[in-house]
C-alpha positions as CSV (number, residue, x, y, z in Angstrom):
1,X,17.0,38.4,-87.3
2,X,17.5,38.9,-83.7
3,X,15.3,36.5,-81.2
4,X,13.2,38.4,-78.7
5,X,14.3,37.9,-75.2
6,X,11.8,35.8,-73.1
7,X,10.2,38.1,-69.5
8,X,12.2,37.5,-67.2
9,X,9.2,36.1,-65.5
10,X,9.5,33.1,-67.8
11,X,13.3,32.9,-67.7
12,X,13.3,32.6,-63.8
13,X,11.3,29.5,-63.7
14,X,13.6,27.1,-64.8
15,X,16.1,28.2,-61.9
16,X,14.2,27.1,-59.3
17,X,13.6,24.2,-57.3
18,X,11.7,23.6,-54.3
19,X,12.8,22.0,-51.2
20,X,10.3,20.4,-49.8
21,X,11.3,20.0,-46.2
22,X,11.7,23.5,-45.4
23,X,9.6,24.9,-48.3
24,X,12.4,27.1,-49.5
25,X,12.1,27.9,-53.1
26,X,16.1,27.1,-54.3
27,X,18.0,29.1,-57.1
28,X,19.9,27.3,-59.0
29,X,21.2,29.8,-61.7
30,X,24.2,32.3,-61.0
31,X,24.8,33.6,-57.7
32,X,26.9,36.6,-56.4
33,X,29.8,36.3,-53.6
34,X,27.3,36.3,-50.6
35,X,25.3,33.2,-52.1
36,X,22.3,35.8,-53.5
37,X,21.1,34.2,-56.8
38,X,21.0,36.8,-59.6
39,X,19.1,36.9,-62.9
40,X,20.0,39.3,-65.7
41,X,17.7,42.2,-66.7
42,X,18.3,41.8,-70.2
43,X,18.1,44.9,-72.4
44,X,20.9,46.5,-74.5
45,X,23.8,47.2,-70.9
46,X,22.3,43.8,-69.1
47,X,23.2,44.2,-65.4
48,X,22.1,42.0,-63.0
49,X,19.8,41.9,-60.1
50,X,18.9,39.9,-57.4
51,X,16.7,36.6,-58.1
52,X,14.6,37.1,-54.8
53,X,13.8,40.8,-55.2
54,X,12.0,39.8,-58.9
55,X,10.5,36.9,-57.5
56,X,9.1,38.5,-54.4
57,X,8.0,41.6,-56.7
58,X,6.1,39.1,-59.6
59,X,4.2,38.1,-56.7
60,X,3.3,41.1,-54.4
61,X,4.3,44.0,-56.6
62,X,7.4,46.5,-55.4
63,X,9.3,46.4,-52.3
64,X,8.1,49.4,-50.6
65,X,10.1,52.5,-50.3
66,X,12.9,52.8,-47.8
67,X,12.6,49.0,-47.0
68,X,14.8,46.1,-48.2
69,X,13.8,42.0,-47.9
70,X,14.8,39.8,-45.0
71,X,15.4,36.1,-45.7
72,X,13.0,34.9,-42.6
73,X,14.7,31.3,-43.8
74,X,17.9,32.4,-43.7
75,X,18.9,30.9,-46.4
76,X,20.4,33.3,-49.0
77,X,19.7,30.9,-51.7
78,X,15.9,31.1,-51.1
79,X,13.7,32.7,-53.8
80,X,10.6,31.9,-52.2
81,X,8.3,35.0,-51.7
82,X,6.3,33.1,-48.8
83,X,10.1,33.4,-46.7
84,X,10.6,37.4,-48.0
85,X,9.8,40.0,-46.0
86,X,10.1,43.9,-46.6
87,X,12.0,45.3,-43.3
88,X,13.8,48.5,-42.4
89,X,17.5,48.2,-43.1
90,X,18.4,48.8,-39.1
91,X,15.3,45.6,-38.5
92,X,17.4,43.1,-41.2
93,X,20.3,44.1,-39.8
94,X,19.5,43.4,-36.2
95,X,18.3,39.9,-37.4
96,X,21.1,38.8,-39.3
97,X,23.6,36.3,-38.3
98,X,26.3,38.2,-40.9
99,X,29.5,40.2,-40.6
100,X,27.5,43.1,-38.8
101,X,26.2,40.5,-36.1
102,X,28.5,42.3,-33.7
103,X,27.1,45.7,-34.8
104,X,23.3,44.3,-34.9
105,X,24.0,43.1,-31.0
106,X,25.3,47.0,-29.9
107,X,22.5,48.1,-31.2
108,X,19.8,46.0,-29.7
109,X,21.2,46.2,-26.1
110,X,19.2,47.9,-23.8
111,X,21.1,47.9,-21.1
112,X,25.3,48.4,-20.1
113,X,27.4,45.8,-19.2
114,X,26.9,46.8,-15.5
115,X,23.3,47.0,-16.0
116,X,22.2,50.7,-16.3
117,X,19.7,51.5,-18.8
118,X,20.2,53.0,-22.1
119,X,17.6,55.4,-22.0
120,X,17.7,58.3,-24.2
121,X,18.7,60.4,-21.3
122,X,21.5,58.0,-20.0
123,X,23.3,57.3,-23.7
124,X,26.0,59.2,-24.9
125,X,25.8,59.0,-28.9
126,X,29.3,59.8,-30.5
127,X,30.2,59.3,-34.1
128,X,33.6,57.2,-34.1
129,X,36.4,57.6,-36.3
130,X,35.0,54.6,-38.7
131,X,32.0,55.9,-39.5
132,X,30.1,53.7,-36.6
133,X,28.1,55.6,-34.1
134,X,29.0,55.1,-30.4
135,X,26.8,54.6,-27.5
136,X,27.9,55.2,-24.1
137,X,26.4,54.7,-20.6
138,X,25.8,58.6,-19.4
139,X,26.3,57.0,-15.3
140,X,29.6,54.4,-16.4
141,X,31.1,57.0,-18.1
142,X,31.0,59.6,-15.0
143,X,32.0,57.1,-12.8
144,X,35.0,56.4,-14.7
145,X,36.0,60.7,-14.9
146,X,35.6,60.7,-11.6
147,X,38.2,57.2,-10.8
């Protein structure tokens, strides 16, 4: 006889604890390289997803279209749907403290570093040879033709 699989609503309960000073909701169960937690999906191939994005979806249904959940904690760990919130991509990006900080702070400048504004008529936009896109001060990069 083979046993029936418990929802994973169920299963996820007994992987969580709460923190009670900063009301993070902590996973204790398996966790992925970044400190995600991760739950399986069960089913015949398995597979794995992340333990916030079920949480946060038993609670207020599916993370909108063409949006992804920011940590508002900071605190990878953090199941808690109270600390998830759907955001754009470019928005989680911009407030993360990760590996694309130095990306996330190029593109919330406003202005150059000798103060001009990057307007859409004063920024240069080039894709660069990584795959990033370049911005460029329109006035700096005159000046510096003209030198």
């Amino acid at each position: 006889m083979i046993a029936l699989r418990k929802p994973v609503a169920e299963r996820i309960q007994k992987f969580i604890i709460p923190e009670p000073n900063s009301g993070c909701h902590l996973w204790l169960g398996s966790m992925n390289e970044f400190g995600y937690g991760k739950i399986g999906r069960g089913g015949k191939y398995g597979g794995a997803t992340k333990a916030h994005l079920v949480c946060y979806e038993i609670a207020n249904g599916p993370v909108p279209k063409g949006m992804e959940l920011d940590h508002l904690c900071r605190n990878p760990a953090c199941v808690n749907p109270d600390h998830l919130e759907p955001v754009t991509r470019r928005e989680n990006i911009l407030r993360g403290s990760g590996p694309k900080i130095t990306k996330a702070r190029h593109a919330a400048r406003t202005h150059c570093r000798n103060g001009h504004e990057l307007t859409p008529e004063n920024t240069m936009i080039r894709k660069l040879p990584n795959g990033w896109i370049g911005r460029r001060c329109r006035i700096c990069f005159t000046r510096g033709r003209r030198r």
